[in-house]
C-alpha positions in Angstrom: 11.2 -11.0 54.8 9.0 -9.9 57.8 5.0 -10.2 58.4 3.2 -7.5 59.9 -0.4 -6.6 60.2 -0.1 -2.5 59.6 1.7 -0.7 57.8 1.0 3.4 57.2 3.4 5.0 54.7 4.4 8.6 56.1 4.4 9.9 59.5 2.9 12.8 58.9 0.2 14.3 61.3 -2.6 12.2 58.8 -0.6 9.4 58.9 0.3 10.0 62.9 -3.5 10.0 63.3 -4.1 6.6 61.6 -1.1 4.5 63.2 -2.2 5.7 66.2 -6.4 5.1 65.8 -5.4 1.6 64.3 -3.1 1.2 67.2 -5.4 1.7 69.5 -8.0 -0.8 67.4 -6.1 -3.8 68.4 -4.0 -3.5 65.6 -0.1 -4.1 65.4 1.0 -0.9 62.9 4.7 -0.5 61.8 5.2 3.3 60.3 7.4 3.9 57.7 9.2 7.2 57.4 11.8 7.9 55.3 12.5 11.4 57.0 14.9 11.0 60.2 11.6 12.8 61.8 7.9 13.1 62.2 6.4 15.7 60.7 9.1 17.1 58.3 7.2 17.8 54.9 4.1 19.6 54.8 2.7 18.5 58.2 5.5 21.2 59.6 5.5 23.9 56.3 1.8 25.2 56.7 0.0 28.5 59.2 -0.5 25.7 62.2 -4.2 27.1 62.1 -7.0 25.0 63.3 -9.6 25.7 60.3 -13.4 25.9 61.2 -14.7 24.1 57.9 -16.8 27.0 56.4 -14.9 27.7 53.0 -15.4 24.1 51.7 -18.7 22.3 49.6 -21.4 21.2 51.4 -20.6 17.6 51.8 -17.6 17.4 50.9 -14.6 15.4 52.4 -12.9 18.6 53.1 -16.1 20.1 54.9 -17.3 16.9 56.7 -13.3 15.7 58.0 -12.8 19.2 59.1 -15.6 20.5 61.2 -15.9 16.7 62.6 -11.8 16.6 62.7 -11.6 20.5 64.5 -13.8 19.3 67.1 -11.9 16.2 67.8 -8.9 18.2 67.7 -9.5 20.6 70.5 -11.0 17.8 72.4 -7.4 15.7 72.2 -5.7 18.7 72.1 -7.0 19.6 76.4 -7.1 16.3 77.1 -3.6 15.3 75.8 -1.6 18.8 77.1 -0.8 19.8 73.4 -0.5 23.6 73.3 -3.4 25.5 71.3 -5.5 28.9 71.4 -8.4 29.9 70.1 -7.8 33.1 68.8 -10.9 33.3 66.0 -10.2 34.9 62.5 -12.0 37.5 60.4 -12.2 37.3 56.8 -12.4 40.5 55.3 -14.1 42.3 52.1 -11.7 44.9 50.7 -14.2 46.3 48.5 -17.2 46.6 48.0 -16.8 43.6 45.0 -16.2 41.2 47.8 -19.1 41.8 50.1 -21.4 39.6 48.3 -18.2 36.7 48.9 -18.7 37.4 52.5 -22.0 37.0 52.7 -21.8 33.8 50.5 -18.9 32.4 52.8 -20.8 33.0 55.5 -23.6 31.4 54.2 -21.7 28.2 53.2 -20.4 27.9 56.9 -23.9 28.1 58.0 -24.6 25.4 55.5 -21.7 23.6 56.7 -23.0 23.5 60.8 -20.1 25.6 61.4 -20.6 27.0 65.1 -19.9 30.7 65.9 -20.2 32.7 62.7 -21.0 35.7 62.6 -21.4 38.5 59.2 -20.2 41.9 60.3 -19.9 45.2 58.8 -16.6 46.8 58.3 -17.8 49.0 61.3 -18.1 46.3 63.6 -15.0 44.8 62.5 -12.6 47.6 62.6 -14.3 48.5 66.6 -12.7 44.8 67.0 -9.4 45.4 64.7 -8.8 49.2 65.3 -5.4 48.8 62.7 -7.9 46.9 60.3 -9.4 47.9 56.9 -12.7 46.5 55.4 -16.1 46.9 54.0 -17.4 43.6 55.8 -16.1 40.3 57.4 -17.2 37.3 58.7 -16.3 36.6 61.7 -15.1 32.9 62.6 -14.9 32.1 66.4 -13.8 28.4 66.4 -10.4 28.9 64.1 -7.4 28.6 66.4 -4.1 28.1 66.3 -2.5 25.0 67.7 1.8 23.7 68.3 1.5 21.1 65.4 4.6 19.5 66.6 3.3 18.8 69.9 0.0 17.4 68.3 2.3 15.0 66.5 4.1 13.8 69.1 0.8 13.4 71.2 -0.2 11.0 68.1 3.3 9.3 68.4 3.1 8.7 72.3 -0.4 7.1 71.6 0.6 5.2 68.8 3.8 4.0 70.8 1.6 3.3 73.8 -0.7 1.1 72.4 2.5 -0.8 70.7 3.3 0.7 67.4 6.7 1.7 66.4 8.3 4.2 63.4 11.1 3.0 61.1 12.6 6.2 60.2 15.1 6.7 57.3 13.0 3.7 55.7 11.9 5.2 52.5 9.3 2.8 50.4 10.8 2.0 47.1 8.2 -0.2 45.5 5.7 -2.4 46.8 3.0 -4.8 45.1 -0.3 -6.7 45.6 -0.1 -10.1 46.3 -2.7 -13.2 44.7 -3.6 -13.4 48.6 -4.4 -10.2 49.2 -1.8 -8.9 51.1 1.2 -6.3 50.0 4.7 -6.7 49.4 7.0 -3.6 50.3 10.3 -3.0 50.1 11.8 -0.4 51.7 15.2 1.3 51.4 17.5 3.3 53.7 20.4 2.0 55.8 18.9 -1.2 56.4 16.8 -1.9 53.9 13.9 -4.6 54.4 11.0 -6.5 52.9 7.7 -6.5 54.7 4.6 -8.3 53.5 1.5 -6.3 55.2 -2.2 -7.2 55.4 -3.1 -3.5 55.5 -1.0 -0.6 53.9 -2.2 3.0 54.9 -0.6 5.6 51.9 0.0 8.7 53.9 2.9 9.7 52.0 1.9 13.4 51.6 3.7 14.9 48.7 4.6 11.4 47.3 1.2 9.9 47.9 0.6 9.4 44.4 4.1 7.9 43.3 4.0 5.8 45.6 0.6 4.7 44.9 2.0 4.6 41.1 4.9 2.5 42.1 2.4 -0.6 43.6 2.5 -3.1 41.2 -0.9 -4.4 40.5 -2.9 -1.5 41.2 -4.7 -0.1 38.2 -3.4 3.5 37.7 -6.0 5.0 36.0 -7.4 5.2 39.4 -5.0 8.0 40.0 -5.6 11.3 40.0 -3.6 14.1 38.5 -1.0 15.7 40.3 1.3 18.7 40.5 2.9 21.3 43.2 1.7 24.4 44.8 4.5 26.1 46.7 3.2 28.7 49.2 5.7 31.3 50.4 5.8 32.8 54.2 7.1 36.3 55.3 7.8 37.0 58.9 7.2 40.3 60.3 9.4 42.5 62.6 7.3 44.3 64.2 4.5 43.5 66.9 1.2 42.8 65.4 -1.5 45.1 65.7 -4.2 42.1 65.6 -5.8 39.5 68.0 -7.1 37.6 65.5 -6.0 35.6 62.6 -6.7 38.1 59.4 -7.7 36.6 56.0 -8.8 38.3 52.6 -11.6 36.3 50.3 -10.0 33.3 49.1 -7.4 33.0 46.0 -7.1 30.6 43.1 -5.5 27.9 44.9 -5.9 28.8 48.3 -7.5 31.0 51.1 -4.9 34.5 50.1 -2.0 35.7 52.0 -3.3 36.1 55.3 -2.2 37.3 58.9 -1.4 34.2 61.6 -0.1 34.4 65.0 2.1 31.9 66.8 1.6 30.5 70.2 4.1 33.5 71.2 2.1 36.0 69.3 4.3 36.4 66.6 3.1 37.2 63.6 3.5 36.1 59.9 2.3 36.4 56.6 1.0 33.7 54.1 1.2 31.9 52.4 0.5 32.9 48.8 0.3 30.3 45.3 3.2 29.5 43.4 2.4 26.4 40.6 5.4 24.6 40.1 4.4 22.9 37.4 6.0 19.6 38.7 5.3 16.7 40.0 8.1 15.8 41.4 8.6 16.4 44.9 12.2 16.0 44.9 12.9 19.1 42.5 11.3 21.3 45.2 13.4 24.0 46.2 12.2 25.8 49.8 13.9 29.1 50.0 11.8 31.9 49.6 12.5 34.3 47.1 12.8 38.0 48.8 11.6 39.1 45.5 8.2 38.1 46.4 7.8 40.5 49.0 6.3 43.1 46.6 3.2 40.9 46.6 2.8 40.4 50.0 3.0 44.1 50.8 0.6 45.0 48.1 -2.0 42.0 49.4 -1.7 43.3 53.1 -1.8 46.5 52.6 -5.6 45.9 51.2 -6.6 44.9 54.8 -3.5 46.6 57.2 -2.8 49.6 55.1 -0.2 50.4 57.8 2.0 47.9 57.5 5.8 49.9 57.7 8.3 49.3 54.7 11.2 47.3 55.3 9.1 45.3 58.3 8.7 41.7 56.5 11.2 39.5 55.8 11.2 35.8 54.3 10.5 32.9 56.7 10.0 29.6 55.1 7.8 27.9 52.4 5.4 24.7 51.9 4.1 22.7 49.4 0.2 21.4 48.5 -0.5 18.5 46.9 -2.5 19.4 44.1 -4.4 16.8 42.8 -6.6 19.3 40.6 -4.8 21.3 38.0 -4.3 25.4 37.6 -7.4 27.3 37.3 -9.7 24.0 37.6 -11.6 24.2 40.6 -9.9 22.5 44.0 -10.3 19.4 44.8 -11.7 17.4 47.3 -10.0 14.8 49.2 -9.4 11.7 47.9 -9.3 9.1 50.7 -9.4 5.5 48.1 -10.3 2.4 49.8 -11.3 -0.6 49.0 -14.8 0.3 48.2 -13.1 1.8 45.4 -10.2 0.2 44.1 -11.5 -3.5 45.3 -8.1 -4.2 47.2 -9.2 -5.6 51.0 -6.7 -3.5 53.3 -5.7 -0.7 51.4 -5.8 3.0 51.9 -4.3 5.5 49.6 -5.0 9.3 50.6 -4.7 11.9 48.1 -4.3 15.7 47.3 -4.7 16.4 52.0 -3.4 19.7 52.0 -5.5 22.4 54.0 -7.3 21.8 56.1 -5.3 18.1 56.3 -3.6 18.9 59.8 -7.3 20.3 61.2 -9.0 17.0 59.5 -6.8 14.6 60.9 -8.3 12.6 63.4 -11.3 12.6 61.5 -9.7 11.3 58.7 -8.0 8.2 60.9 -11.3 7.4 62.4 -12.5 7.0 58.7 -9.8 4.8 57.8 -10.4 2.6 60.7 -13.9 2.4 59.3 -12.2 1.7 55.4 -10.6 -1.1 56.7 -13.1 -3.1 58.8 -14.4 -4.3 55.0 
């Protein structure tokens, strides 16, 4: 049996951020991974786009962590060398139906103290998109586009620097709350250990929740429900025609199937909302189904009508952790501490899907905060 002070569950960009800001705090953190990588599950399977923070409730988690997170971001992101551009998006009206979304989006970024927003006709935003279709947009000049590997390994050089380490294949298998306080885990893999913690950090991403549900002594009626979201991406073989990051008004689930760039100025599609109706992670099959490309052709073709046949083809797929249900509304994050569950030194984080990676370093600096109590 070993002692540490810090352990965070996951090493994830969320969970990255955290060992690295408690790290820095004085304190000794031990990550446990039980990928042989950072990054591998939904930190690496999303658009890599660095979200402004005007699609989300006033107040909100979601809002405050990401307009306070995307600021942070860019600022760590020129100081630490980590690749990034802001490109700006427009979200686009299709219809006439959708203009009075636009202006309501709009007006929630406002709301939101999201900086350089601007409502346009579809005028104005087809003289900035010649190959684009709309009635209206909103234009959004903070969103970027950022190397979210490089981000990560910026958070693990920090974290590493200021004397944390990563166990990787170390998957936690069960853990529990001790009558002092502090947390027995035990953790699997080729070597498998038991650690007793005086903090635990959940970042576990897709298995936040189970393993949440697998720590014996905490009350589970504190957890939310859960279930799968699989979101499908289509590469495209031609150059793209846009500047900017292209999105329609937001889907059931998530914000549509939109146009992204890379950092080479590829371009890709996605991704769009498939419920799995699971939640277990482990059932979770990634390969995208070439049979969805029907959709994505009809969706783009409502803002890039000229989009050739034959010119997408499937790239890869992700997977949200829903904590709200199909067809209820989403949900915010759940960041549970201990002025919620009563446990001194424990963090669970729950349902951080979009705009997690973008939030990140906002979220660490309020888990620092969780745990001075």
């Amino acid at each position: 049996m070993t002692e540490v002070d810090t352990v965070v569950i996951g090493a994830g960009a969320v969970g990255l951020a955290c060992a690295a800001a408690l790290a820095r705090a004085g304190h000794d953190v031990l990550v446990l991974e039980a990928a042989n990588a950072i990054g591998t599950g939904t930190s690496s399977r999303n658009s890599e786009v660095v979200h402004a923070g005007l699609y989300y409730p006033t107040g909100s988690l979601r809002h405050q962590f990401c307009v306070d997170g995307r600021r942070r971001l860019y600022a760590w992101m020129e100081s630490h060398g980590v690749a990034h551009r802001k490109t700006g998006k427009l979200i686009v009206a299709t219809s006439d139906a959708q203009i009075a979304k636009m202006e309501g989006l709009h007006a929630q970024g406002e709301r939101n103290g999201v900086e350089g927003l601007s409502f346009l006709s579809g005028a104005e935003a087809m003289a900035m998109e010649p190959h684009l279709s709309c009635k209206a947009a909103v234009l959004s000049a903070e969103t970027g586009i950022l190397d979210s590997h490089g981000y990560m390994l910026s958070l693990q050089g920090e974290l590493e620097d200021h004397g944390g380490a990563i166990a990787f294949n170390t998957p936690v298998t069960s853990s529990q709350i001790l009558p002092d306080g502090r947390f027995r885990i035990e953790a699997g893999g080729a070597e498998p250990m038991t650690l007793v913690a005086r903090q635990v950090v959940n970042s576990a991403g897709l298995y936040a929740v189970r393993t949440a549900r697998a720590m014996a002594g905490y009350d589970p009626a504190l957890l939310p429900p859960f279930t799968l979201a699989k979101g499908n991406y289509f590469s495209c073989t031609v150059r793209s025609p846009f500047q900017r990051l292209i999105y329609p008004a937001p889907v059931d689930g998530g914000l549509g199937v939109h146009v992204t760039l890379d950092l080479g100025g590829q371009m890709r599609f996605g991704p769009d909302v498939e419920w799995l109706n699971t939640d277990d992670p482990d059932t979770i099959d990634y390969r995208v189904d070439i049979r969805r490309a029907d959709s994505f052709y009809a969706a783009i073709r409502c803002y890039w009508p000229d989009l050739p046949d034959g010119s997408i083809t499937t790239a890869y797929s992700g997977c949200r952790p829903k904590i709200s249900l199909q067809g209820q509304p989403a949900a915010d994050f759940q960041l549970d501490g201990p002025a919620r569950h009563g446990h001194a030194g424990l963090v669970h984080f729950f349902g951080i899907e979009s705009p997690g990676l973008t939030s990140s370093l906002a979220i660490a600096e309020a888990t620092v905060e969780a745990l001075k109590g």
